[in-house]
SEDRENVO-466598 format. One record per residue: residue in three letters; x, y, z of N, C-alpha, C in turn. Coordinates in steps of 0.2 Angstrom, whole numbers, plus 5000, padded with zeros to 4 digits. Example, Ala and Ser with C-alpha at 12.3 -4.5 7.8 and 13.67 -1.06 7.14 Angstrom:
! residues 2
ALA506649725039506249785039506649845039SER506449895035506849955036506450005039
! end
This chain:
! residues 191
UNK502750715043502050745046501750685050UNK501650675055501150645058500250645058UNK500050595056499450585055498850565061UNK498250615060497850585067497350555063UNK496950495067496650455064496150455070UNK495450445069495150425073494650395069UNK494750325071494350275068493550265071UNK493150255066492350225066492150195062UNK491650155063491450115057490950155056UNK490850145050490450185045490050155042UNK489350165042488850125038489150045035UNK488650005031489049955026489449975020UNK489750035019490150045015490950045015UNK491050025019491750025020491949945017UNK492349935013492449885010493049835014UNK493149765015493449745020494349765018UNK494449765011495049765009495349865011UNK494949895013495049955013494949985020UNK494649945023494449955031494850005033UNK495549965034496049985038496250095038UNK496050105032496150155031495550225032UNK495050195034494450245034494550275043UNK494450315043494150385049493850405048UNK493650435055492950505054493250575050UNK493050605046493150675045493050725050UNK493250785049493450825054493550885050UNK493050935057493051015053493651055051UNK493551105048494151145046494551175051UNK495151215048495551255052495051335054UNK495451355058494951425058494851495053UNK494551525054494151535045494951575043UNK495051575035495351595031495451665030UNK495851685026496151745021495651745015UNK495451695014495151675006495551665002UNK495251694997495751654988495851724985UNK496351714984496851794979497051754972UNK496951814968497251804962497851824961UNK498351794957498851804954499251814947UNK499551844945499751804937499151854932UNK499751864926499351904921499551844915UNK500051804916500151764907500751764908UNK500951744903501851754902501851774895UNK502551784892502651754886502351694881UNK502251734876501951684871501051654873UNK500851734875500251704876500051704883UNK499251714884498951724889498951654892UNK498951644898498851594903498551584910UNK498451534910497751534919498251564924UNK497851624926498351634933498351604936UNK498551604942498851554949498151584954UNK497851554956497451574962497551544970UNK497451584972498051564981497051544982UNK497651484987496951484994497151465000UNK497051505007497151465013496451445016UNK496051415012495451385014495851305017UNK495351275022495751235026495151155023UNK494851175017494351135012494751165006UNK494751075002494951104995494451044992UNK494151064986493651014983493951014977UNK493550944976493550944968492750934965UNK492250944959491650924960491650934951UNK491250894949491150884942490650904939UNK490450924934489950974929489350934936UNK489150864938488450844941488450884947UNK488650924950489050964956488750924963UNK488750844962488550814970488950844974UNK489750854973490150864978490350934980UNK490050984974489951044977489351054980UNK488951014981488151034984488451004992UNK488750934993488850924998489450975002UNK490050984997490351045003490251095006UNK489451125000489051195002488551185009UNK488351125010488051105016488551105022UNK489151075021489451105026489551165029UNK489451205026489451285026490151315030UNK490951285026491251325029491551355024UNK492251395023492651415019492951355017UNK492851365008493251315006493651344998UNK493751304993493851334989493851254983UNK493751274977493551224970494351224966UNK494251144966494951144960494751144953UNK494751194948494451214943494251154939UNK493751144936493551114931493851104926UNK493951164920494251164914495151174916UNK495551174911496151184913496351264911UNK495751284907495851354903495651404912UNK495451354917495351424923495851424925UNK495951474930496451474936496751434940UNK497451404940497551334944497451384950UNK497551334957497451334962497951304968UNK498151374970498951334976498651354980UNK498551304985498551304992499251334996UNK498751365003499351425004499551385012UNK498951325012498951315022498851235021UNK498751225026498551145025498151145025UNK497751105023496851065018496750995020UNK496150995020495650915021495450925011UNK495550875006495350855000494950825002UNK494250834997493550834996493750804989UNK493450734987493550714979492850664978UNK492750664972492250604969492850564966UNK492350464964492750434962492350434955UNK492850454949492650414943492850334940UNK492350304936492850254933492350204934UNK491750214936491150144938491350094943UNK491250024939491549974942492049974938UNK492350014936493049964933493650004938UNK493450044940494050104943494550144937UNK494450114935494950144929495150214929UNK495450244930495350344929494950344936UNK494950334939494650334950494650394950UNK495250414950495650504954495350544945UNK495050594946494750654943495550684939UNK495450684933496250704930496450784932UNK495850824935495850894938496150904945UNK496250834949496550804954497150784956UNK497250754949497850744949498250784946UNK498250844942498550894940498650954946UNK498150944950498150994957498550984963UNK498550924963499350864967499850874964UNK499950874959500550874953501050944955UNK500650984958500951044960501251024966UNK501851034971502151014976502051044981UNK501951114982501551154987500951124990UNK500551094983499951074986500051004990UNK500250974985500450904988500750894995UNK501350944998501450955004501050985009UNK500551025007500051035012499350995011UNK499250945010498550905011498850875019UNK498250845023498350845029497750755028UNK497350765024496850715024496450715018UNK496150655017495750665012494850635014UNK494550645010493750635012493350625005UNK493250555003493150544996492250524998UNK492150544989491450544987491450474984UNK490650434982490750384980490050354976UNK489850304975489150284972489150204974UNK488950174978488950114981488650074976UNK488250094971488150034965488750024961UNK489350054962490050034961490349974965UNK490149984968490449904974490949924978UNK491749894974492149894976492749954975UNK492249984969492550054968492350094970UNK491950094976491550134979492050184985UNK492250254983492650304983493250274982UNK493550234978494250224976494650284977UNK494650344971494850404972495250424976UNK494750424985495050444990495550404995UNK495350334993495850284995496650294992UNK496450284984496950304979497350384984UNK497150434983497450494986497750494994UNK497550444997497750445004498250435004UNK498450375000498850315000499650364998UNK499150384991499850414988500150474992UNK499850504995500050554998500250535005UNK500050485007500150445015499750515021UNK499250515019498750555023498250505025UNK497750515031497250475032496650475026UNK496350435026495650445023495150465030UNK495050495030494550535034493750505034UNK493550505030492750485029492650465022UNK492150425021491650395015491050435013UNK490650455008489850465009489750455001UNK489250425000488850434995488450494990UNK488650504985488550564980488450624983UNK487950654986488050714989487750704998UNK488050655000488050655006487350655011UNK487050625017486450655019486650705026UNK486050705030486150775033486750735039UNK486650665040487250645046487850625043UNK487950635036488750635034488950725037UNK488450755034488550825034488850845042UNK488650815050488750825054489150785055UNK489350725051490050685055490550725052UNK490450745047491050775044491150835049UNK490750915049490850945052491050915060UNK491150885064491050875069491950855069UNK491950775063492450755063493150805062UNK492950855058493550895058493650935063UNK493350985065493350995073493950985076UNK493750915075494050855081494950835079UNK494950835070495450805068495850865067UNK495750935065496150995067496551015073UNK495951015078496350995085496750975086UNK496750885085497350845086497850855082UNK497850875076498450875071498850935074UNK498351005074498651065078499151045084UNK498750975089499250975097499850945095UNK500050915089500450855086501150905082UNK500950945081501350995076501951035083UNK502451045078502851085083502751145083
! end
């Protein structure tokens, strides 16, 4: 898969060890099918269905909901990687821009949300992410959105953009504006 990047500097948070990896974000794909349920259980007992999504935003947000506040400002079609493991997993049906916060303070310790990385863990989803766009708290320092650097990397997607806890009104428009931009070019790049 080939990657579009279109580099900016972004406020003073971009840290000098991690530069190399930050881009603008960019809006979504064009609007979706939404999210279908799937699955009744198996054997030996009731289990979380499978819930589809071809939202072209997939988030993750933690009981403090910064990151669900921020992607509701966006106002596009998206879709939440479940909180408890007792909900519904979630398989991506198209390709996605990952929306994540970092945990772990300053120590980074546990960065990537364990809800996160169970949602990666599945290979469907793993092979459709396209990019990622990490959340962060700058009184962390250098762990400031680790998480999303962490997921880029692993996944060899861009890091799209940085913002702090739930974002202001001109993260909200770089982002919209960035994806736009970064769909496009990934769309002209694809066979």
């Amino acid at each position: 898969m080939q990657s579009v990047e279109v580099v900016h500097e972004d406020r003073a948070t971009v840290h000098p060890t991690t530069a190399h990896r930050t881009t603008t974000a960019h809006r979504l794909l064009p609007p979706s099918s939404g999210v279908v349920s799937t699955g009744t259980g198996s054997v030996g007992g009731p289990q979380p269905c499978t819930r589809h999504t071809a939202s072209g935003l997939i988030y993750f947000s933690s009981v403090s909901d910064n990151t669900h506040r921020f992607v509701q400002k966006l106002g596009v079609d998206s879709a939440r990687i479940p909180l408890y493991s007792s909900e519904e997993t979630l398989l991506a049906n198209r390709p996605y821009v990952l929306v994540l916060p970092t945990y772990g303070g300053e120590t980074g310790h546990g960065a990537v949300p364990k809800q996160v990385i169970r949602f990666l863990n599945v290979e469907q989803n793993r092979s459709l992410i396209r990019g990622v766009v990490g959340a962060g708290n700058t009184n962390f320092g250098e762990t400031y959105c680790l998480a999303g650097d962490i997921v880029a990397a692993k996944c060899t997607v861009p890091l799209l953009y940085r913002f702090e806890l739930m974002g202001t009104s001109r993260d909200v428009d770089r982002v919209n504006q960035g994806l736009d931009t970064f769909w496009t070019r990934l769309s002209q790049h694809l066979p």
